[in-house]
PDB file of N, CA, C and O in Angstrom:
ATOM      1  N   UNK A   1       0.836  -1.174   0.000  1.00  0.00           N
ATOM      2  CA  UNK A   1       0.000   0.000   0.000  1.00  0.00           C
ATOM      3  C   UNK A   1       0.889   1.249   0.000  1.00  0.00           C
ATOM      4  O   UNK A   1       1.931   1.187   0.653  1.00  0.00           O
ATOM      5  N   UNK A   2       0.673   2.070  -0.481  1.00  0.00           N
ATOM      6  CA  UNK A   2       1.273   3.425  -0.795  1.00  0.00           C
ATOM      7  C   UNK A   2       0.911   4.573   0.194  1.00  0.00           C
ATOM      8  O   UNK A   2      -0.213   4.930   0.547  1.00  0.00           O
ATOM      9  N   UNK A   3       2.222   5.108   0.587  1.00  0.00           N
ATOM     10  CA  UNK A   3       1.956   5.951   2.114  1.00  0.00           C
ATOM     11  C   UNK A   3       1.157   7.008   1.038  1.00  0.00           C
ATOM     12  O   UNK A   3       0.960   6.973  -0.176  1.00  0.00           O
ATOM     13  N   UNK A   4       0.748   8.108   2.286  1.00  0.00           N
ATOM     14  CA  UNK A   4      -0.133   8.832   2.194  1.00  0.00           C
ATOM     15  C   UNK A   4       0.835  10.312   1.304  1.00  0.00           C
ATOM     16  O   UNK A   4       1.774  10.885   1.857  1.00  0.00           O
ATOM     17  N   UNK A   5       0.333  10.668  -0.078  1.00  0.00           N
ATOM     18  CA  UNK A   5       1.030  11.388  -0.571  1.00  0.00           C
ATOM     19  C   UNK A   5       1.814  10.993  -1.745  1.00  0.00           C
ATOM     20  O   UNK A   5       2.325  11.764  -2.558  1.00  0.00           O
ATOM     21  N   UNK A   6       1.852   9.829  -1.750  1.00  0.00           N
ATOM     22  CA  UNK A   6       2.631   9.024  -2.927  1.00  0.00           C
ATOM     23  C   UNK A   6       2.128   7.991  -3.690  1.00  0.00           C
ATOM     24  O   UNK A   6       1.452   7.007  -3.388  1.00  0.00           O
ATOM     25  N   UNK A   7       2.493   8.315  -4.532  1.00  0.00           N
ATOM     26  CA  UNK A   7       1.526   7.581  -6.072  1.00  0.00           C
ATOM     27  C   UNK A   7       2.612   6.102  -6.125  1.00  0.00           C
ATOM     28  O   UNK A   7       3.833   5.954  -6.059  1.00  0.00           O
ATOM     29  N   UNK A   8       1.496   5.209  -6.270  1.00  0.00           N
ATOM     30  CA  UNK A   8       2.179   3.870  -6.882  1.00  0.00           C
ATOM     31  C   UNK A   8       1.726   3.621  -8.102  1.00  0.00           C
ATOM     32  O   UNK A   8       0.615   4.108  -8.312  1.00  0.00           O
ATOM     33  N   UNK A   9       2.370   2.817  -9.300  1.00  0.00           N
ATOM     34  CA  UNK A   9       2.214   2.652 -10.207  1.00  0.00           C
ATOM     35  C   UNK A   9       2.876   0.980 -10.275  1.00  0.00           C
ATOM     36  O   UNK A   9       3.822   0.637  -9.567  1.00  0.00           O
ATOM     37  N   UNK A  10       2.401   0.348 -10.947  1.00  0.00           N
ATOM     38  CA  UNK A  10       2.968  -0.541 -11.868  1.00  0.00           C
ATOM     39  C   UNK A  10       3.591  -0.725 -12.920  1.00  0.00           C
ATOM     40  O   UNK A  10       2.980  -0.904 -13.973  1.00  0.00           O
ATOM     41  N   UNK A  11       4.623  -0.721 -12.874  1.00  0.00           N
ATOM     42  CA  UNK A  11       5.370  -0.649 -14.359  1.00  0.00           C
ATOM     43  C   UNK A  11       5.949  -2.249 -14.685  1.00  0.00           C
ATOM     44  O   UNK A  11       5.935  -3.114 -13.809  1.00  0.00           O
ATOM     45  N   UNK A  12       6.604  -2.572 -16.477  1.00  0.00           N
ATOM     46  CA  UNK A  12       6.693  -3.421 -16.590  1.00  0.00           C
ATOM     47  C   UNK A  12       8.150  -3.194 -17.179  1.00  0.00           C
ATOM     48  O   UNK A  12       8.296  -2.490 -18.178  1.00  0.00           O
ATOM     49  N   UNK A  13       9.498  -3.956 -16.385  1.00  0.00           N
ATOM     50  CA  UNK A  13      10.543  -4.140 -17.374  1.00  0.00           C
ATOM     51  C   UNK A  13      10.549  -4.523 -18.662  1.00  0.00           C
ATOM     52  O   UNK A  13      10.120  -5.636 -18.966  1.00  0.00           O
ATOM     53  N   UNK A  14      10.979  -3.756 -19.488  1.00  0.00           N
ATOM     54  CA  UNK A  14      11.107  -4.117 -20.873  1.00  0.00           C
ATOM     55  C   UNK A  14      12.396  -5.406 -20.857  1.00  0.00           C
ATOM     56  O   UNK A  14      13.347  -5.419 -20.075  1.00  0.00           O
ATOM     57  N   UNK A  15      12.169  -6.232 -21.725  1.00  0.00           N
ATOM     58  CA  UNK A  15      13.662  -6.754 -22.753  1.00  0.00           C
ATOM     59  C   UNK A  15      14.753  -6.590 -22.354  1.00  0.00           C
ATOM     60  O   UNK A  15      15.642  -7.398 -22.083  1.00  0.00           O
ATOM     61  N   UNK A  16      14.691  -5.094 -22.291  1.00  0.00           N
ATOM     62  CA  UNK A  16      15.898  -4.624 -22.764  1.00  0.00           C
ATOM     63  C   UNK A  16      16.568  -3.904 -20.987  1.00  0.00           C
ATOM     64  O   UNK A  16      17.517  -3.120 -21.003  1.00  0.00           O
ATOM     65  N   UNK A  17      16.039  -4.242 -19.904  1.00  0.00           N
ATOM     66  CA  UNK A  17      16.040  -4.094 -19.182  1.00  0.00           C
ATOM     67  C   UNK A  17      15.344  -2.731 -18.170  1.00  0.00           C
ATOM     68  O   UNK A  17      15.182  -2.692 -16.951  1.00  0.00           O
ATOM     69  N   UNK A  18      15.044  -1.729 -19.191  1.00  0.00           N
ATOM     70  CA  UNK A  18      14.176  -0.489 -19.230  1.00  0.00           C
ATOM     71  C   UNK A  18      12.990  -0.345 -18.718  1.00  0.00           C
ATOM     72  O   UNK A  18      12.072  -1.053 -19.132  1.00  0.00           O
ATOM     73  N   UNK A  19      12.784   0.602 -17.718  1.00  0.00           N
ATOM     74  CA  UNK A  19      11.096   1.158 -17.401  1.00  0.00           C
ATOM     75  C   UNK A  19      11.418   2.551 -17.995  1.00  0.00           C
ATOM     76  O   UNK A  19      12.519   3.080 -18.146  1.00  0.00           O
ATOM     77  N   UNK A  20       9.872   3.127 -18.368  1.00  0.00           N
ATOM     78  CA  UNK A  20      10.140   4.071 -18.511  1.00  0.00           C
ATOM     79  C   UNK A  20       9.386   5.067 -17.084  1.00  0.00           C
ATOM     80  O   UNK A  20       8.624   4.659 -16.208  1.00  0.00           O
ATOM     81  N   UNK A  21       9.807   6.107 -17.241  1.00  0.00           N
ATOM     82  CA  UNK A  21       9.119   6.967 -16.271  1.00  0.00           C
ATOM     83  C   UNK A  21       8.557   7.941 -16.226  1.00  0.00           C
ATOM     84  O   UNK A  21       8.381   8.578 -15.187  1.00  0.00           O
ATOM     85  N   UNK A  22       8.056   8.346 -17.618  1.00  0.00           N
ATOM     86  CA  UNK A  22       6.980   9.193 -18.207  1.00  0.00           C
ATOM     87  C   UNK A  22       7.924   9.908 -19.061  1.00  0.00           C
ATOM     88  O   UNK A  22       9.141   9.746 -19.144  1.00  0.00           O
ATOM     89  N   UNK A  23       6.995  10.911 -19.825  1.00  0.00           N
ATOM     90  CA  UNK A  23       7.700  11.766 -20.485  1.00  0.00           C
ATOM     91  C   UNK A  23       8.242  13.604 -20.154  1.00  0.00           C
ATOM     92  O   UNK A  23       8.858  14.496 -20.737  1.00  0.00           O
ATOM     93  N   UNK A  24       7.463  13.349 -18.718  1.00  0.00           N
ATOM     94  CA  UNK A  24       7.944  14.888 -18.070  1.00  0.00           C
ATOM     95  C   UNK A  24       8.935  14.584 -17.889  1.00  0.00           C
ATOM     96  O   UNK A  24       9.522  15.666 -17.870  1.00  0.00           O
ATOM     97  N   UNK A  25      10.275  13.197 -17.577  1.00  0.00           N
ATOM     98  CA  UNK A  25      11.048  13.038 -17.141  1.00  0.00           C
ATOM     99  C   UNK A  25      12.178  12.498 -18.390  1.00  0.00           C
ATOM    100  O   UNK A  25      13.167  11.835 -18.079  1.00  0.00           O
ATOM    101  N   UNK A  26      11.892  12.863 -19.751  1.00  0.00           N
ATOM    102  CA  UNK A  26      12.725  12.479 -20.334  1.00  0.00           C
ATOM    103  C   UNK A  26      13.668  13.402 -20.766  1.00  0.00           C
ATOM    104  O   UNK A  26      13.266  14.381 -21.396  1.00  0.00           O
ATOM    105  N   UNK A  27      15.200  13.222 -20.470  1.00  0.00           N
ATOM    106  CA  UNK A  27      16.515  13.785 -20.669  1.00  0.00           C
ATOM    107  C   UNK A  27      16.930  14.320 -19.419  1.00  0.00           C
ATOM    108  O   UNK A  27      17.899  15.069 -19.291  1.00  0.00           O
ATOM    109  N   UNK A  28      16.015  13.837 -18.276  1.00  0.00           N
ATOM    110  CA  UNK A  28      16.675  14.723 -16.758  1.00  0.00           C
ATOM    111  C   UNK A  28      17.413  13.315 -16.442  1.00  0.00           C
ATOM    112  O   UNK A  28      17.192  12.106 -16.520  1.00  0.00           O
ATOM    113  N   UNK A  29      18.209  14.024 -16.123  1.00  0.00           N
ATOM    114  CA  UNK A  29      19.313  12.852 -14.952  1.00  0.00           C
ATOM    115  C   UNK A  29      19.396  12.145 -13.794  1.00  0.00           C
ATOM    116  O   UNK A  29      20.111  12.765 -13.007  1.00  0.00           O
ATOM    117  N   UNK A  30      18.896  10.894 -13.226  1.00  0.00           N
ATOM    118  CA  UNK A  30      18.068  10.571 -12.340  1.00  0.00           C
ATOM    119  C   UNK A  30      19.388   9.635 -11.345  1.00  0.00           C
ATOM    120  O   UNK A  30      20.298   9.001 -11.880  1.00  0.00           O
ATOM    121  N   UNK A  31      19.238   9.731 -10.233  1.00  0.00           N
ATOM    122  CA  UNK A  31      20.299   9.144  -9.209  1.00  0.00           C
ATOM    123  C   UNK A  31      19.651   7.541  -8.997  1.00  0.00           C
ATOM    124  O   UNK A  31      18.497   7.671  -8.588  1.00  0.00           O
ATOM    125  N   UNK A  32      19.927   6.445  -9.106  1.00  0.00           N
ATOM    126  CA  UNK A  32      19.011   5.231  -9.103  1.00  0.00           C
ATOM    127  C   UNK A  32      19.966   4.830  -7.832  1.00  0.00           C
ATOM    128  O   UNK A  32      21.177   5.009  -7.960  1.00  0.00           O
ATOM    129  N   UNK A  33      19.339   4.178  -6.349  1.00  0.00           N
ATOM    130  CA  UNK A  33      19.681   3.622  -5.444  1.00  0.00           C
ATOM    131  C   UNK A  33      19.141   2.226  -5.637  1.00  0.00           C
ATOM    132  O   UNK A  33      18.114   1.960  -6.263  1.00  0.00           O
ATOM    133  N   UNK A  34      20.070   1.216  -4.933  1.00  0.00           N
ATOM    134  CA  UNK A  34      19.378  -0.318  -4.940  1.00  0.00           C
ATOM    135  C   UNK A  34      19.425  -0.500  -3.236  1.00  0.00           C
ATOM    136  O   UNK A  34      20.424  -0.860  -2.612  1.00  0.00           O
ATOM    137  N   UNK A  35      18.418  -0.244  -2.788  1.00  0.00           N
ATOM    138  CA  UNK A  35      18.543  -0.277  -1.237  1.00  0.00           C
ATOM    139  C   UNK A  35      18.021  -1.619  -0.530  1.00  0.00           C
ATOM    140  O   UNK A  35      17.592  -1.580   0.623  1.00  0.00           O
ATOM    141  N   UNK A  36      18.067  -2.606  -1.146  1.00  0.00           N
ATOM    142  CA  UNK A  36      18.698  -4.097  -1.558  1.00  0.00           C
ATOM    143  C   UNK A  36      17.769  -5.128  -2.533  1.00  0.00           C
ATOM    144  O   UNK A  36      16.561  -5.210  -2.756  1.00  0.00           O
ATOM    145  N   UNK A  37      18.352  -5.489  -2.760  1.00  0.00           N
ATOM    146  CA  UNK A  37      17.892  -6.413  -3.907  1.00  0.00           C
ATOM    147  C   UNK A  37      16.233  -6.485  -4.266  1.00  0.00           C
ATOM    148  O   UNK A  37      15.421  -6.935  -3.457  1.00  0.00           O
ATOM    149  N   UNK A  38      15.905  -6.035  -5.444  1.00  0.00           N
ATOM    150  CA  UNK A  38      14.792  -5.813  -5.965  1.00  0.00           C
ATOM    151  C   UNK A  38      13.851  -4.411  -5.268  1.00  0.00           C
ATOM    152  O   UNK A  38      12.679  -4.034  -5.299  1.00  0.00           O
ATOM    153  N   UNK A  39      15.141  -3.943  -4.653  1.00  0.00           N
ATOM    154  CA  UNK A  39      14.349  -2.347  -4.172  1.00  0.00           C
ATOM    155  C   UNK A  39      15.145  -1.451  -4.443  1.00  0.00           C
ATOM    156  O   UNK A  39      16.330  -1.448  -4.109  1.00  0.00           O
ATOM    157  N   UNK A  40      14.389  -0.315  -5.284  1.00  0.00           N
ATOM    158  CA  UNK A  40      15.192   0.996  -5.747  1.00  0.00           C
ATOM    159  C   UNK A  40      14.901   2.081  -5.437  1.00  0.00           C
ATOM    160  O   UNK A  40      13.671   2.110  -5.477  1.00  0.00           O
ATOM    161  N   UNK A  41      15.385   3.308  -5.056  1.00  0.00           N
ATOM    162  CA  UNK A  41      14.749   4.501  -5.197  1.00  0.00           C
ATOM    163  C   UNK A  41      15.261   5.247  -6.473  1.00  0.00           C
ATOM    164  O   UNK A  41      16.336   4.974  -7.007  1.00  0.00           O
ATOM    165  N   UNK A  42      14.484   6.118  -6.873  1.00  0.00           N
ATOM    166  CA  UNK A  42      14.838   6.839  -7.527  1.00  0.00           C
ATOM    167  C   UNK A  42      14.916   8.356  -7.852  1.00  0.00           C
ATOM    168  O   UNK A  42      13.761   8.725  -8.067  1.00  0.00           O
ATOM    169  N   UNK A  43      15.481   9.033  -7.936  1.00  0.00           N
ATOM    170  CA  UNK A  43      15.089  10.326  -7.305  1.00  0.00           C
ATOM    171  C   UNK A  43      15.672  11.402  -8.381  1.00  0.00           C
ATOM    172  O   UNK A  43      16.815  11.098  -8.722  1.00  0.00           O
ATOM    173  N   UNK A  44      15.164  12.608  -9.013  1.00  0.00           N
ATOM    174  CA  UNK A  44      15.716  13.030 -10.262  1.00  0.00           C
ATOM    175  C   UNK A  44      17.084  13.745  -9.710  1.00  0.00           C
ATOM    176  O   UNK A  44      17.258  13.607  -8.499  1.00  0.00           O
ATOM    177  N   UNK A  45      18.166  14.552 -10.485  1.00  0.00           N
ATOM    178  CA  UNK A  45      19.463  15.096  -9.670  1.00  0.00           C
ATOM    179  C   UNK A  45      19.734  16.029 -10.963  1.00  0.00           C
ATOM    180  O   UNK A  45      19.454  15.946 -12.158  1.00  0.00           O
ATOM    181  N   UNK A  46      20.478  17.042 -10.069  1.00  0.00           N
ATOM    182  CA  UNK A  46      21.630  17.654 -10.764  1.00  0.00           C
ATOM    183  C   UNK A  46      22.988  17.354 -10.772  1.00  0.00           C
ATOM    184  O   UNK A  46      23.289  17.730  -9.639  1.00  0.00           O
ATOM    185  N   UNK A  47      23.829  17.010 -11.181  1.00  0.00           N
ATOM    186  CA  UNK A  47      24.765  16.524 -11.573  1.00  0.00           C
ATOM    187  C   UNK A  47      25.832  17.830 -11.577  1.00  0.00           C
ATOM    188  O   UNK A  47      25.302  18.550 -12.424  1.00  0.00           O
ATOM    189  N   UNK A  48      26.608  18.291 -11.278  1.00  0.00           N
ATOM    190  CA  UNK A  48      27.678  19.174 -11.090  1.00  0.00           C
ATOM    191  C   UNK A  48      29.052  18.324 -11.652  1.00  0.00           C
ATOM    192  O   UNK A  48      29.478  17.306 -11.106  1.00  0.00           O
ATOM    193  N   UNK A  49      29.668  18.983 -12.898  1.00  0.00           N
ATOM    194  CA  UNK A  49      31.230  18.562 -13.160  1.00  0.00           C
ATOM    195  C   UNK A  49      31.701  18.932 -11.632  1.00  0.00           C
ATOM    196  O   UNK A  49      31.139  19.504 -10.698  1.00  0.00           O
ATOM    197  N   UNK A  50      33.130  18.277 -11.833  1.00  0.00           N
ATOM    198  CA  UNK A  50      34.228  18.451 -10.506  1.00  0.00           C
ATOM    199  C   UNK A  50      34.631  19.877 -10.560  1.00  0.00           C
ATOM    200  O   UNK A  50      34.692  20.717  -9.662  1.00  0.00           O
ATOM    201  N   UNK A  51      34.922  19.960 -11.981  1.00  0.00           N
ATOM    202  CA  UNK A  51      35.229  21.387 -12.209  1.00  0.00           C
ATOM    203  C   UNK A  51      34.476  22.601 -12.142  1.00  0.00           C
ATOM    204  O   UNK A  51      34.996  23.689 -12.387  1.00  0.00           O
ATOM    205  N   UNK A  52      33.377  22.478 -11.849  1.00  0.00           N
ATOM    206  CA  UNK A  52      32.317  23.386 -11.312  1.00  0.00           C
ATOM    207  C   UNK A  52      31.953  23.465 -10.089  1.00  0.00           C
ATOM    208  O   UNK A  52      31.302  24.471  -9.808  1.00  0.00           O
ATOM    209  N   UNK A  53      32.176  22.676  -9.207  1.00  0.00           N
ATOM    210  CA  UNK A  53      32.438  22.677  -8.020  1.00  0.00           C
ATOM    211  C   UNK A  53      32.613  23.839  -7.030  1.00  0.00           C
ATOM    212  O   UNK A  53      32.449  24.035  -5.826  1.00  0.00           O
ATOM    213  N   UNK A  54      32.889  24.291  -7.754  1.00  0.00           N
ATOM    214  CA  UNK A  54      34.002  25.999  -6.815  1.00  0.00           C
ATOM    215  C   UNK A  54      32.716  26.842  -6.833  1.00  0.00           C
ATOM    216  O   UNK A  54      32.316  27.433  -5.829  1.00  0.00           O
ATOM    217  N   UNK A  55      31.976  26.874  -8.230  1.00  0.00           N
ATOM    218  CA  UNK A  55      30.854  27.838  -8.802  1.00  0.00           C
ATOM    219  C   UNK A  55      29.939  27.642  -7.433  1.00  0.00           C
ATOM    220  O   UNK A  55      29.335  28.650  -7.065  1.00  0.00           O
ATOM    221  N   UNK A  56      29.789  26.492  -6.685  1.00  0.00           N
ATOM    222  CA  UNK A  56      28.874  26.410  -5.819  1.00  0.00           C
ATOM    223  C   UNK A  56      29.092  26.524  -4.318  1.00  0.00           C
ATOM    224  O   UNK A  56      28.424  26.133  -3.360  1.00  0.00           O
ATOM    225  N   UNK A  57      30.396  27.275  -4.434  1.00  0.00           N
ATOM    226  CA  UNK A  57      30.928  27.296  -2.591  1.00  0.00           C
ATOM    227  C   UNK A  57      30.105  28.569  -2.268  1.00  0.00           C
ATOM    228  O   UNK A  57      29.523  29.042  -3.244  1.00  0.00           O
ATOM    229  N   UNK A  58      29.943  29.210  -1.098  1.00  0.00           N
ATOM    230  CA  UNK A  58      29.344  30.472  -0.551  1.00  0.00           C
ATOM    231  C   UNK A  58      30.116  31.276  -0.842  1.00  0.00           C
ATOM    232  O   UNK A  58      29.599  32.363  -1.101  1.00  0.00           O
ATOM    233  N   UNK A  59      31.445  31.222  -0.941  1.00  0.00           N
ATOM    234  CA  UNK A  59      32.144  32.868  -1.668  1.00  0.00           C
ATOM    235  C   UNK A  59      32.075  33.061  -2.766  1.00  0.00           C
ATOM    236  O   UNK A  59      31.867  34.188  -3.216  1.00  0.00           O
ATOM    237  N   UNK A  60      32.266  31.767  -3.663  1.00  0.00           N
ATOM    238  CA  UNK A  60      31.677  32.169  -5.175  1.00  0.00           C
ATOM    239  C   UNK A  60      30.522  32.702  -5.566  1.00  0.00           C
ATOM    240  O   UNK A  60      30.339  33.379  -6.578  1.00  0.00           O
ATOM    241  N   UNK A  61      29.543  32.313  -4.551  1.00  0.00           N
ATOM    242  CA  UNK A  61      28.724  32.925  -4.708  1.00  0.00           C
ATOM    243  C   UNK A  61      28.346  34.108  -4.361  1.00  0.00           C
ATOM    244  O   UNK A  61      27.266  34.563  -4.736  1.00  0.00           O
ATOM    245  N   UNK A  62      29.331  34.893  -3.458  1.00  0.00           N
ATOM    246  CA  UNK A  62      28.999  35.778  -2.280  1.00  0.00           C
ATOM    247  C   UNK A  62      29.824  37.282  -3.554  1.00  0.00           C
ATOM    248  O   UNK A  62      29.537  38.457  -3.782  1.00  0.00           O
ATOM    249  N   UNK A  63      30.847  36.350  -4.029  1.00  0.00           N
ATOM    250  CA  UNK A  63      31.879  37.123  -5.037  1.00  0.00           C
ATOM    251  C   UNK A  63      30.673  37.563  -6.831  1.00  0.00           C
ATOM    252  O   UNK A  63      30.485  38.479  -7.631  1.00  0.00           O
ATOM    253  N   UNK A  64      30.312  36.450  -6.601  1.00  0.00           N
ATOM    254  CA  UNK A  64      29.161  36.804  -7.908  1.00  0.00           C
ATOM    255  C   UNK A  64      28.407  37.705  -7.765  1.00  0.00           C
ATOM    256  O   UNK A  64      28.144  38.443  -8.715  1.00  0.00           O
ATOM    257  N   UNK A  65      27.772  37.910  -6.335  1.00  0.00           N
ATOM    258  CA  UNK A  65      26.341  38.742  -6.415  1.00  0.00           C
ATOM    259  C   UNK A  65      27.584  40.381  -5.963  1.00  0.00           C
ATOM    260  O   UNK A  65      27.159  41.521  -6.153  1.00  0.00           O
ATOM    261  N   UNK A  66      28.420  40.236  -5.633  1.00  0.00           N
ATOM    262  CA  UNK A  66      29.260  41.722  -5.292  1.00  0.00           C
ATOM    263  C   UNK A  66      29.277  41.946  -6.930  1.00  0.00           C
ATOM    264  O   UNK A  66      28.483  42.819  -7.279  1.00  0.00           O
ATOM    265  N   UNK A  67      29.755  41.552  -7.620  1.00  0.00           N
ATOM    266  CA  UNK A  67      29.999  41.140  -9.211  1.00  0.00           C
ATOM    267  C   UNK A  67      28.765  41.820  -9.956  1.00  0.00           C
ATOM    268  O   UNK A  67      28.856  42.768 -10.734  1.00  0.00           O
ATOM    269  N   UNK A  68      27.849  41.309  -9.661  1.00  0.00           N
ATOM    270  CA  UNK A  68      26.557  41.207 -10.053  1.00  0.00           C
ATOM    271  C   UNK A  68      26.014  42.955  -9.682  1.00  0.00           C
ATOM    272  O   UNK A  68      25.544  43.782 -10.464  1.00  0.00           O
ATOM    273  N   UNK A  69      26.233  43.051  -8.536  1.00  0.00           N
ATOM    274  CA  UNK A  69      25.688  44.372  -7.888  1.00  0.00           C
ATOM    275  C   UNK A  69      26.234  45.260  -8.480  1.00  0.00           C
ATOM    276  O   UNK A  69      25.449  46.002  -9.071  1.00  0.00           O
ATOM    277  N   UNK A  70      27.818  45.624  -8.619  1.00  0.00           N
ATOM    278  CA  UNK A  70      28.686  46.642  -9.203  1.00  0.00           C
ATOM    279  C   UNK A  70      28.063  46.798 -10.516  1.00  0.00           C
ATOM    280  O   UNK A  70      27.558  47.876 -10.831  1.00  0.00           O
ATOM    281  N   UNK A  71      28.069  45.711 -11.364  1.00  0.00           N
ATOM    282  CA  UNK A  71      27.252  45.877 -12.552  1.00  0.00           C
ATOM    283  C   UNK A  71      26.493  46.704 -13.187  1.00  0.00           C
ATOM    284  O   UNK A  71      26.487  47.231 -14.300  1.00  0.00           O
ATOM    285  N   UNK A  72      25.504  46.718 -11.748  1.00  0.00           N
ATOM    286  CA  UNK A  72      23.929  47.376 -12.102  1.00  0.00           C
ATOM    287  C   UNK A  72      24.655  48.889 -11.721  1.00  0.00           C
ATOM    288  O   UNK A  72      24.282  49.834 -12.417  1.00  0.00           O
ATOM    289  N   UNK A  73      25.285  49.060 -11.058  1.00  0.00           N
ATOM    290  CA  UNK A  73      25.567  51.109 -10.511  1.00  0.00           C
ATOM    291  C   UNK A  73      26.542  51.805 -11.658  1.00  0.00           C
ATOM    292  O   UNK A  73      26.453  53.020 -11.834  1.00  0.00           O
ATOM    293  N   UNK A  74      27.675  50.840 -12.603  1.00  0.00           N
ATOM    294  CA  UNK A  74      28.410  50.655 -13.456  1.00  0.00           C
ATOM    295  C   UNK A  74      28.576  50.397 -15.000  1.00  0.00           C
ATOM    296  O   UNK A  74      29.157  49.418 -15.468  1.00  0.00           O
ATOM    297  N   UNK A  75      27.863  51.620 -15.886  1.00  0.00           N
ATOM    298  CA  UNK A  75      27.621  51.452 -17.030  1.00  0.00           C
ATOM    299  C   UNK A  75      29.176  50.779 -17.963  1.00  0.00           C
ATOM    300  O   UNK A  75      30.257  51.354 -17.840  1.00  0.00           O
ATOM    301  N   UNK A  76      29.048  49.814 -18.639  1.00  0.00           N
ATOM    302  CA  UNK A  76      30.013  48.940 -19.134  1.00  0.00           C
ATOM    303  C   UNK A  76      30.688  50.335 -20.220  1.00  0.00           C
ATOM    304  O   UNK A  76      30.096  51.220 -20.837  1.00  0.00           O
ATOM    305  N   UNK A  77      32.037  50.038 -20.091  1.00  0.00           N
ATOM    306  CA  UNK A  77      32.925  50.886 -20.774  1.00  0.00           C
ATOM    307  C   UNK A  77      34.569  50.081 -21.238  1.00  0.00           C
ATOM    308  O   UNK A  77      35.246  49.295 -20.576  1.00  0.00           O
ATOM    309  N   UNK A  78      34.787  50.590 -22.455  1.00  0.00           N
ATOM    310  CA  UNK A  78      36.154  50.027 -22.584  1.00  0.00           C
ATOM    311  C   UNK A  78      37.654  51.142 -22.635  1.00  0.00           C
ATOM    312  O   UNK A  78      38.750  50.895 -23.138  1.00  0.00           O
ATOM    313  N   UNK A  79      37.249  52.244 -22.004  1.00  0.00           N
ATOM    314  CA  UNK A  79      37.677  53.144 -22.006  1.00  0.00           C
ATOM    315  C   UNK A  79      39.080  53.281 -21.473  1.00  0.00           C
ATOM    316  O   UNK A  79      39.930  53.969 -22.036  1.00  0.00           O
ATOM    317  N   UNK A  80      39.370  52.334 -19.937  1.00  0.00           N
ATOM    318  CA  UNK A  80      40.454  51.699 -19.870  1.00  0.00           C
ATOM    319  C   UNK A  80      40.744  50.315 -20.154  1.00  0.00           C
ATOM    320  O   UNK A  80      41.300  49.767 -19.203  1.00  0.00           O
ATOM    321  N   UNK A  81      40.595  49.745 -20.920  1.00  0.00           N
ATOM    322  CA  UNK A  81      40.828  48.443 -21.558  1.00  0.00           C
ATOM    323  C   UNK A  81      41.979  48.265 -21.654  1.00  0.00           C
ATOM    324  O   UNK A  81      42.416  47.184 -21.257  1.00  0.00           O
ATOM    325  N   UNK A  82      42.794  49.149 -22.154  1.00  0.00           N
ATOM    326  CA  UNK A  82      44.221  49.182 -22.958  1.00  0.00           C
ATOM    327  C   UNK A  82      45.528  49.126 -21.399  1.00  0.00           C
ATOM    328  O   UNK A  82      46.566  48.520 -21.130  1.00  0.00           O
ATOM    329  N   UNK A  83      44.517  50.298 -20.658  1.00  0.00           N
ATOM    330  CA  UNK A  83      45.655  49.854 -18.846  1.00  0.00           C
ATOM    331  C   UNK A  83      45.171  48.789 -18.214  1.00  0.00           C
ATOM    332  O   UNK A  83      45.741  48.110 -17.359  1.00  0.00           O
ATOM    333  N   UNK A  84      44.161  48.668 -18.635  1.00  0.00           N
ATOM    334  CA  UNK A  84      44.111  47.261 -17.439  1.00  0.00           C
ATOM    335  C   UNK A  84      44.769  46.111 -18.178  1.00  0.00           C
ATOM    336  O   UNK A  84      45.450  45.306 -17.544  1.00  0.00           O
ATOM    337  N   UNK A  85      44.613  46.005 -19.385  1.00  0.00           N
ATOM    338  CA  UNK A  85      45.635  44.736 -19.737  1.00  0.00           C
ATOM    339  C   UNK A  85      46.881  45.188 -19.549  1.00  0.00           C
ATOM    340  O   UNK A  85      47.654  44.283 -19.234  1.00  0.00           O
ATOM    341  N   UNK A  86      47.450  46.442 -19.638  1.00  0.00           N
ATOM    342  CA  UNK A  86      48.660  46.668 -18.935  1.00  0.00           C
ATOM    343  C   UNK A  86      49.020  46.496 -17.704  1.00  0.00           C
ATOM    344  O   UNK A  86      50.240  46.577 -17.560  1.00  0.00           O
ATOM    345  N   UNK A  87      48.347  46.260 -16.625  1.00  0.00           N
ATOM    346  CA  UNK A  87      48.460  46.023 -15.496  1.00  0.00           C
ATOM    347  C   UNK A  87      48.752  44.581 -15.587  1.00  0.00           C
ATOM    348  O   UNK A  87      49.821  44.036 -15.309  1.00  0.00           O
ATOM    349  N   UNK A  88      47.419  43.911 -16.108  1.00  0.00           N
ATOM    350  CA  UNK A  88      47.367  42.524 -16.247  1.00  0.00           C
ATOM    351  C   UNK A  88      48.468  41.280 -16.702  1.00  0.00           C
ATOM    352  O   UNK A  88      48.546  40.087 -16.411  1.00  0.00           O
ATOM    353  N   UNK A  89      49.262  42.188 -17.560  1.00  0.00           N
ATOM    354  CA  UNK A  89      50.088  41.839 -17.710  1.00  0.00           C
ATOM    355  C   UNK A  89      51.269  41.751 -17.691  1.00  0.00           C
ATOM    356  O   UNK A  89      52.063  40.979 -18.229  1.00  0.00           O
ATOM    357  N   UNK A  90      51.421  43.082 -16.653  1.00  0.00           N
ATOM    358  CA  UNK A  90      52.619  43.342 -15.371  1.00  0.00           C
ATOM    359  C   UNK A  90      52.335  42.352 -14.571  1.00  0.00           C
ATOM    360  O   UNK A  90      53.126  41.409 -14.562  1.00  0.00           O
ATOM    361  N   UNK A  91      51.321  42.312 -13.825  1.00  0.00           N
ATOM    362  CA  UNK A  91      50.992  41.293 -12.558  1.00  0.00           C
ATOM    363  C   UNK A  91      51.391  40.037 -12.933  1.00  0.00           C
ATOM    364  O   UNK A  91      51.300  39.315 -11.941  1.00  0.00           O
ATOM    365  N   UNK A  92      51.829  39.363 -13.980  1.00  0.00           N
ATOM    366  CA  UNK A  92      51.869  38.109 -14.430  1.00  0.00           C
ATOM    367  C   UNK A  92      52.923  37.681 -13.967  1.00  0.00           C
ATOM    368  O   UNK A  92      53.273  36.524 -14.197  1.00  0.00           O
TER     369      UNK A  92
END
């Protein structure tokens, strides 16, 4: 019986070893647990490269929205373009 809040369904393995799980859910990336033999959960995920990793610490993020803020008070200009790669490429 199905707790209160959660839908059971019957599904049938294909052949090919495949259920499907509707089509709101096709191309999302799903975490599959075997929490033992002939029991699974399944639960949809985001997936983060290693190398993106950093994008999701609290200063990266804390550094983005400072980033983000200057932006908006700071009409975009290339006016010093030419010293700051001079700097940029002193500092090296």
């Amino acid at each position: 019986m199905a707790a209160m809040g959660h839908a059971s369904q019957v599904k049938v393995v294909g052949l090919n070893g495949q259920i499907s799980l509707g089509k709101q859910y096709a191309g999302r990336q799903v975490l599959v647990e075997e929490r033992e033999p002939g029991v699974w959960l399944v639960r949809t995920a985001t997936v983060i490269p290693d190398n993106e990793c950093w994008l999701h610490e609290p200063q990266a993020a804390s550094d983005l929205q400072t980033a983000l803020s200057w932006s908006i008070t700071h009409s975009a200009s290339d006016a010093d373009s030419e010293e700051t790669l001079r700097q940029l490429a002193h500092d090296e």
